[in-house]
C-alpha angles and dihedrals in degrees: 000000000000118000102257103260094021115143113255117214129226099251085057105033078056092050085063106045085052096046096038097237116150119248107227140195083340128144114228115207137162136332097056094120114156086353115169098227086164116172084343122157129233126182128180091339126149120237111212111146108123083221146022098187105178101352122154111230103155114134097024141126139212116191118189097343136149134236130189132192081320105167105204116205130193088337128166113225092153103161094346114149124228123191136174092349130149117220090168116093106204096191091071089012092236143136146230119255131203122201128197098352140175107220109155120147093010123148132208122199119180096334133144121229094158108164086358108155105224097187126192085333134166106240098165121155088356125170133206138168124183106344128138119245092174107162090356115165112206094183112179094347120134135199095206122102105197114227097192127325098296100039123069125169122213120203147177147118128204110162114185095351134158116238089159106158084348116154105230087150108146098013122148102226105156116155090004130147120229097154119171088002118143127235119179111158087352113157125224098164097168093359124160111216085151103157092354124138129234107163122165100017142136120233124185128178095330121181104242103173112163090334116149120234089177114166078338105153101222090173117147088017120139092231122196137163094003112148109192090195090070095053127083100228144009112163113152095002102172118215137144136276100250092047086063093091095044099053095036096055084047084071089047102262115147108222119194135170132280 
C-alpha cells in the first residue's frame, strides 16, 4: 500500500482510473497533462500541480480534496461532483482558477471555492449547496446553454450559499435559483437576474449598476442597501410586503405611517 500522501505517479494514477479503484489520501503533481481522468474517484487527495492543461475529468468525484494555487486550463468537469473540497490555499491566501472550462452538470457540496477565478466557463445546469463563493470572480462565464438560434436555456442552482464580495458583474443568470445565498459587497455591475429567484437571501450593500431584476422574485430576501434607480430594469420585480419601505426610502421616498 502507498504511504498516505505519497505522490502518485501518472502510469499509476492511469492503472486506477482504468481499473475503477479509488485514489486515496494521494498527492497529485506534475506531468498530468491531457490526462482522462473520466468518471475517475478521488478522496482526500492534494492537488499540487501548478497546472491541469486538457485533462478529462467528467464523471468524476472528488470527496474531501485540496487544492492549492491549482490553475485549471481547458479542462472537462462535465458532471463531475465535488463534495467537502478546499480550493482556497490559506497560506497565500489564494485560490484556485479555472480557465476555459467545461463545467456543466457539475455539483458542489460543502466545498470551498473562496477567491477562486472561474474564467469564460461553462457553468451550465450547475449545483451547488452550501459552498462558499466568498470573493469569487466569475469573468466572461456563462450559465446558458443555446438550443438553435432562437432558444437559449439558462441554468443554475446555488442553495445557502456565500457570494460575499464576490465579482458576478456581467453574468448571465436569467431564470436562475440562489435561494438562501448570501451577498454582502457583491458586485452585479450589468448583471441579468431577469426571472430569477433569490428567496430567502440576504442581501447587504450589493453593487447593482445597470443590473436587470427583471420579473426576479427577492421575497423573503433581507434586503439592504439596494437602490432600484441605479438598475436597468425592474418590471415585475417580486418582493414581499415588509421589504416595500426599505426599497422605496432607498429612492429617496419618504414612507410614514397611516
Amino acid at each position: 500500500m502507498a504511504e498516505q500522501g505519497a505522490i502518485i505517479e501518472r502510469d499509476e494514477l492511469e492503472a486506477a482510473i482504468a481499473a475503477g479503484t479509488p485514489v486515496v489520501a494521494r498527492r497529485l503533481a506534475a506531468g498530468l497533462e491531457d490526462l482522462d481522468a473520466k468518471d475517475a474517484r478521488f478522496e482526500g487527495c492534494a492537488f499540487h500541480a501548478p497546472m491541469f492543461h486538457g485533462t478529462d475529468f467528467s464523471g468524476a468525484s472528488f470527496a474531501g480534496c485540496s487544492f492549492a494555487n491549482v490553475r485549471f486550463a481547458s479542462c472537462s468537469f462535465i458532471d463531475a461532483r465535488f463534495a467537502k473540497c478546499v480550493f482556497f490555499d490559506v497560506e497565500t491566501k489564494k485560490g484556485c482558477v479555472f480557465a476555459a472550462c467545461e463545467m456543466r452538470g457539475a455539483s458542489m457540496a460543502a466545498c470551498n471555492f473562496a477567491d477562486v477565478g472561474f474564467e469564460r466557463c461553462d457553468l451550465y445546469a450547475l449545483t451547488a449547496s452550501e459552498c462558499s463563493f466568498r470573493g469569487a470572480r466569475f469573468k466572461g462565464s456563462h450559465f446558458d446553454r443555446r438550443i438553435s438560434r432562437k432558444v437559449v436555456l439558462n441554468s443554475a442552482t446555488f442553495d445557502n450559499c456565500n457570494f460575499s464580495y464576490a465579482d458576478l458583474s456581467g453574468a448571465v443568470l436569467k431564470s436562475c435559483t440562489l435561494k438562501a445565498c448570501k451577498f454582502s459587497e457583491t458586485i452585479f455591475w450589468d448583471a441579468d437576474l431577469t426571472d430569477a429567484v433569490l428567496t430567502g437571501s440576504t442581501i447587504d450593500r450589493a453593487e447593482w449598476d445597470r443590473a436587470k431584476l427583471r420579473g426576479a422574485d427577492l421575497s423573503g430576501a433581507t434586503i439592504h442597501g439596494l437602490n432600484l434607480a441605479a438598475v436597468a430594469d425592474y418590471a415585475g420585480l417580486i418582493v414581499s410586503r415588509g421589504q416595500t419601505d426599505d426599497l422605496l426610502r432607498e429612492i429617496g421616498i419618504d414612507v410614514r405611517p397611516d
